[in-house]
C-alpha positions in Angstrom: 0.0 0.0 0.0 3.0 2.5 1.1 4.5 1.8 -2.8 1.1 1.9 -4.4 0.7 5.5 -2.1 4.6 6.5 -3.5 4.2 5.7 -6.9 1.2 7.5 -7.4 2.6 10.3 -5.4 5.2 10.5 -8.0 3.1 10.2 -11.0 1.1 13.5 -9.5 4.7 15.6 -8.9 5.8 14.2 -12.4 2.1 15.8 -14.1 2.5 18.5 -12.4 6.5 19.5 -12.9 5.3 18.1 -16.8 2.4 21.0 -16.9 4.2 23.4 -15.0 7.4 23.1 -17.4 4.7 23.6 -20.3 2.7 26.5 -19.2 6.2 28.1 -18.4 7.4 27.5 -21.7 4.2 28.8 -23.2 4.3 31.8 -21.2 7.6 32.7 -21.6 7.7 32.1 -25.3 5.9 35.0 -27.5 5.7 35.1 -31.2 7.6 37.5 -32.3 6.0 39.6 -34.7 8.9 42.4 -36.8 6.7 45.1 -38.5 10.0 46.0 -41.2 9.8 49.3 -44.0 10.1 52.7 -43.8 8.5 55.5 -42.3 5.2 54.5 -43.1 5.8 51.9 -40.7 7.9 53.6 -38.1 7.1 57.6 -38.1 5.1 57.3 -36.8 3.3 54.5 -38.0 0.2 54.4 -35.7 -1.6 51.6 -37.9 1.0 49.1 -35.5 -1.1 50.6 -32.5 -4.3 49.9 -33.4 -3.1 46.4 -34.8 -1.8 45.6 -32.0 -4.9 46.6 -29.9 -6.9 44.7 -32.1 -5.2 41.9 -31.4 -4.7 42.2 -27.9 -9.0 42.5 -27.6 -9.6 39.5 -30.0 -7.4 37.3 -27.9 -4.2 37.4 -29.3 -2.0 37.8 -26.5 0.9 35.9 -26.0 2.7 38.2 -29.0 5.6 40.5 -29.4 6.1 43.0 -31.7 10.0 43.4 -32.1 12.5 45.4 -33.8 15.5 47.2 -32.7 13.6 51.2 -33.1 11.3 51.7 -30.4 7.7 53.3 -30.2 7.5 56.8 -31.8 4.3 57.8 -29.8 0.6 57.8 -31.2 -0.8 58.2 -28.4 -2.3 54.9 -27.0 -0.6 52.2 -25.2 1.2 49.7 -27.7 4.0 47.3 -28.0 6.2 49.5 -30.3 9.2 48.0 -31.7 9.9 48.2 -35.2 12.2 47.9 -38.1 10.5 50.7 -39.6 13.7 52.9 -41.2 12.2 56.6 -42.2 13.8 57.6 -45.6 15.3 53.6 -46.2 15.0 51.8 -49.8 15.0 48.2 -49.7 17.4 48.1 -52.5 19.6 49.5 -49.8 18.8 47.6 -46.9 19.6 44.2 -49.0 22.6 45.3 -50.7 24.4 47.2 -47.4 23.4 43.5 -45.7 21.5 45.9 -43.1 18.5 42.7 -42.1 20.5 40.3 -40.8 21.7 42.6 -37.5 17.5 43.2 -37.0 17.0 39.8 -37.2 19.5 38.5 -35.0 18.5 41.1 -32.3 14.8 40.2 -32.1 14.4 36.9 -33.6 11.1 37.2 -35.1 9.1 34.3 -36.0 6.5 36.7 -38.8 7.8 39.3 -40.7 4.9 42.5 -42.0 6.7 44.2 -45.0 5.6 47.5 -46.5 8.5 48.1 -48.1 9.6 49.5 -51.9 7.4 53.1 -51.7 11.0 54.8 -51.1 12.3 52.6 -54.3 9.2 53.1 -56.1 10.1 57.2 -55.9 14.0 56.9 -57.0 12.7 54.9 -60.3 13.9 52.2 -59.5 12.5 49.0 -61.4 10.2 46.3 -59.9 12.2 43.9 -60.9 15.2 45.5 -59.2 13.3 45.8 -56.4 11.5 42.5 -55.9 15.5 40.9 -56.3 16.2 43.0 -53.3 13.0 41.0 -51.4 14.5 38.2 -52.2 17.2 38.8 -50.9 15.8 40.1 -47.5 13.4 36.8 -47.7 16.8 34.5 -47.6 17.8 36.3 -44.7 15.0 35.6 -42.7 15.0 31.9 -43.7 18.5 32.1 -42.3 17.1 33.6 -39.2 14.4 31.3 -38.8 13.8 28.4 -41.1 10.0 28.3 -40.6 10.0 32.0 -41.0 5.9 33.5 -42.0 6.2 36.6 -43.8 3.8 38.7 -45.3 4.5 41.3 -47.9 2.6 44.6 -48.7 1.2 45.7 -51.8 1.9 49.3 -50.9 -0.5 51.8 -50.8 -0.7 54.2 -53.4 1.3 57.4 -53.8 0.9 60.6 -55.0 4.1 63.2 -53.6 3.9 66.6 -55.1 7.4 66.3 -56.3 6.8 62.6 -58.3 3.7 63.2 -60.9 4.9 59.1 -62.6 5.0 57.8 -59.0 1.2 56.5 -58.8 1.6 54.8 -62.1 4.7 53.6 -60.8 3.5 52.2 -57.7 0.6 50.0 -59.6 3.7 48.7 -61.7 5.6 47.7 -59.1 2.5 46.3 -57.1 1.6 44.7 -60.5 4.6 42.2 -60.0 4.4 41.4 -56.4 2.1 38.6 -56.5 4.3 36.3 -59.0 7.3 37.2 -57.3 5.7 35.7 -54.3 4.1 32.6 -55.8 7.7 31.9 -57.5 9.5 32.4 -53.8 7.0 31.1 -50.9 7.5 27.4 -49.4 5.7 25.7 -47.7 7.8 25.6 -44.5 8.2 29.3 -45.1 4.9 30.4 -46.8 4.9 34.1 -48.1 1.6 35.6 -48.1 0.8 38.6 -50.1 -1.4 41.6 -48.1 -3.4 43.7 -50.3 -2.7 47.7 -48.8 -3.3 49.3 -52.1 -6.7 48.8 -52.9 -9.5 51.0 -51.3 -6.7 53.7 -50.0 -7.3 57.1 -51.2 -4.1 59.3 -51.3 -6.1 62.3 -51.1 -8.8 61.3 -48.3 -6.2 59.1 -46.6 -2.6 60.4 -46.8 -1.6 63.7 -45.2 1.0 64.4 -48.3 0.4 62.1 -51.0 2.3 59.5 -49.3 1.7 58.9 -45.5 -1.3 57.6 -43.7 -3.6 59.4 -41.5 -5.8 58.4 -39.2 -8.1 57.3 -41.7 -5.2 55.6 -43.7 -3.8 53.9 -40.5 -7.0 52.3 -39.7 -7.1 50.8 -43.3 -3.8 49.9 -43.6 -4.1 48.1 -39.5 -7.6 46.3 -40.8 -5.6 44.7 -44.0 -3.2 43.5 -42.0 -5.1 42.1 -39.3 -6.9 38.9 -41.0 -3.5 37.4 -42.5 -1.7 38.2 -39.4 -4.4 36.9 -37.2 -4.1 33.5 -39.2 -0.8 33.3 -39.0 -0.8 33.8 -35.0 -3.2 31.0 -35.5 -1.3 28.7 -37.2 -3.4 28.5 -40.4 -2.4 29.7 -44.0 -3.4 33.1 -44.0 -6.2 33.8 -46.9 -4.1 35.0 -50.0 -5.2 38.7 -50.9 -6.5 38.1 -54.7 -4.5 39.4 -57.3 -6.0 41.1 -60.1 -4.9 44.2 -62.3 -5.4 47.0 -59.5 -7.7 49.2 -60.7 -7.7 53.0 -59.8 -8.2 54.1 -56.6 -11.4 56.7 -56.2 -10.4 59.8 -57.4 -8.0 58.6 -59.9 -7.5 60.7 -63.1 -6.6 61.0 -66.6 -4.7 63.7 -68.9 -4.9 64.1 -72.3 -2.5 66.2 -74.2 -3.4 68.1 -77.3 -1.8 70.3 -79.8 -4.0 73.0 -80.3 -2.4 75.3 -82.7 2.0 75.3 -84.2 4.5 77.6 -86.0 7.6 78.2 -86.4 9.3 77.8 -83.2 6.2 78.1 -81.1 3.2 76.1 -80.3 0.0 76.3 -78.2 -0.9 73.2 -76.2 -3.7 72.4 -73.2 -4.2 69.2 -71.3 -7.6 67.8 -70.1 -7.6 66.5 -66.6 -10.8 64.1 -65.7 -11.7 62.8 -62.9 -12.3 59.0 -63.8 -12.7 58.0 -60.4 -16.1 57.5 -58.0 -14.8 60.1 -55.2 -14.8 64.0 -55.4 -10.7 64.7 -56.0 -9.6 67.5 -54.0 -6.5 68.3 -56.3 -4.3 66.6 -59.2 -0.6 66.5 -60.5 -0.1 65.8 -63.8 3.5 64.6 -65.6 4.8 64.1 -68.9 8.6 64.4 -70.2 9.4 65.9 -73.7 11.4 64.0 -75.9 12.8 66.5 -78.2 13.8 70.2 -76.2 10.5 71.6 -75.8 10.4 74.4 -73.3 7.1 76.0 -71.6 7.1 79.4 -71.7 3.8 80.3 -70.3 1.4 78.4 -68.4 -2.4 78.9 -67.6 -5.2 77.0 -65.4 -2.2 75.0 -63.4 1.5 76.0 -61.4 3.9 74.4 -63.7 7.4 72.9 -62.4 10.2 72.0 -64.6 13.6 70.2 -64.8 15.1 69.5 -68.1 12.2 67.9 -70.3 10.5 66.6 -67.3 7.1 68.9 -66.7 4.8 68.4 -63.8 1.7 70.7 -63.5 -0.4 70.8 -60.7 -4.0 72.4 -59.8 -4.4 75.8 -58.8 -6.9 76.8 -56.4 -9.8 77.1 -58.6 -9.7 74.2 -60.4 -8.5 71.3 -58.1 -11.7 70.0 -56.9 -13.7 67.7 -59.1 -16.5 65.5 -59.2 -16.7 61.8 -60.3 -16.7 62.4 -63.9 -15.8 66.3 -64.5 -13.1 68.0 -65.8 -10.8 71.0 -66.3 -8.4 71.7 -69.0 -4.8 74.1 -68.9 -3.0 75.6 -71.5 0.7 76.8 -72.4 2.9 78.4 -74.9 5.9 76.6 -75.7 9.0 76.3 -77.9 10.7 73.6 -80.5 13.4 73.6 -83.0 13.3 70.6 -85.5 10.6 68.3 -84.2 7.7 68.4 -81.4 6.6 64.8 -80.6 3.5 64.8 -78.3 4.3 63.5 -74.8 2.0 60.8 -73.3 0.8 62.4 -69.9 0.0 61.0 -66.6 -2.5 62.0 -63.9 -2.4 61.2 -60.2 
């Protein structure tokens, strides 16, 4: 009786050191979550607040976001770490070899990337570009063989200074999804996160570029459903991957030759609003191919470098509704041959 009485003594210490050691394992063993781009992640990047919130109230708990920058405020309580490098291109963070010290300071187990908007700006080329992923996506398999990451389509862009950079943007977004299809494994699945469509540069960017309030919550809610799988140990849904179409309050810009002589010509540009919002201003962009110089502009405020033009709305004229249109004009000279440029509109 006094062995049966010891032996089962031990069996209950031996349960109970066996659930102890689990639960402290569990407990002391987040996953580690790296939010990595650039400033629209970390300056301040308030959609990682209310992600994490969201996560934190649907039960998600036993997480850690990591990175080696810390929280940059926004004003509710958060876990804060990032990798989210204000001004960084991730052509350059893959060819100065910048990832692997990140990753071997916080360890992460999922990886969030918005990253290629700063790329997207120097014209550099997606396929430039997406190499640089890959590169950063066989440093975090070196990191952490079972590594989940899930890469951004970024939102769109539209920066005073850049009138190509929208088109650019749905380029570069254009190629993500094959890039990922070609690269994800199944130990190490890559999952692609639609950010771009239903953002609105002009209702949900403070310059063209950043989130506000009403970008963060977008760009937190289209993370939250892949990540939330993830955490969960599912595949995460893959975003579908059609042709983006434009974003409400997209435009167009047709260019037209109205009247030419010696030296001289007249031209004017039509701007539409082709989208299903009101636009509350527009940048349009072309490049002259053979020396043409504006001399005189009318109905926009015109900036120039070289052959590269980029006219933008003046006060009057910026705001337009699903479907109208304004028009501006310019005087302008050639010598030998005037080629019409192919505008864009953003």
């Amino acid at each position: 009786m006094r062995r049966i009485s010891a032996l089962l003594a031990a069996t209950v210490a031996l349960v109970a050191a066996v659930l102890f050691a689990t639960t402290t394992n569990a407990s002391a063993a987040p996953i580690r979550i790296m939010p990595l781009g650039d400033s629209i992640t970390g300056s301040p990047g308030c959609w990682r607040a209310l992600l994490w919130n969201r996560l934190q109230s649907s039960g998600h708990t036993n997480i850690d976001f990591v990175g080696t920058l810390p929280t940059q405020g926004c004003g509710v309580a958060h876990d804060g770490d990032n990798e989210g490098h204000g001004g960084y291109l991730a052509t350059n963070i893959a060819s100065q070899n910048l990832l692997p010290g990140w990753l071997s300071a916080t360890r992460p187990d999922i990886v969030l990337v918005h990253l290629g908007t700063n790329d997207v700006w120097s014209n550099i080329a997606p396929a430039t570009i997406l190499s640089s992923f890959t590169t950063l996506v066989n440093q975090m398999r070196a990191s952490n063989p079972a590594m989940k990451i899930l890469v951004a389509k970024i939102i769109p862009m539209n920066p005073s200074n850049c009138g190509d950079c929208g088109q650019r943007a749905v380029t570069f977004n254009n190629a993500i999804p094959a890039w990922a299809a070609a690269t994800t494994t199944p130990q190490s699945p890559i999952t692609v996160v639609d950010q771009w469509t239903g953002f609105n540069t002009a209702t949900d960017t403070y310059d063209g570029v950043h989130p506000n309030a009403a970008g963060d919550q977008k760009m937190s809610d289209k993370w939250y459903t892949p990540l939330a799988s993830a955490l969960s140990g599912s595949n995460p849904p893959q975003t579908p991957t059609p042709t983006p179409t434009p974003p409400v309050g997209a435009c167009t810009a047709t260019y037209k030759n109205t009247s030419q002589w010696q030296g001289g010509f007249q031209g004017e540009v039509t701007v539409k609003n082709t989208g299903t919002n009101a636009m509350n201003g527009w940048t349009v962009g072309w490049t002259f191919a053979n020396g043409q110089q504006i001399t005189q502009i009318w109905g926009g405020t015109l900036s120039a470098n070289g052959g590269a033009v980029t006219v933008r709305n003046v006060g009057w004229n910026g705001t337009l509704a699903p479907g109208a249109s304004t028009t501006f004009g310019f005087l302008a000279s050639w010598n030998g041959t005037n080629t019409a440029p192919t505008p864009t509109c953003a």
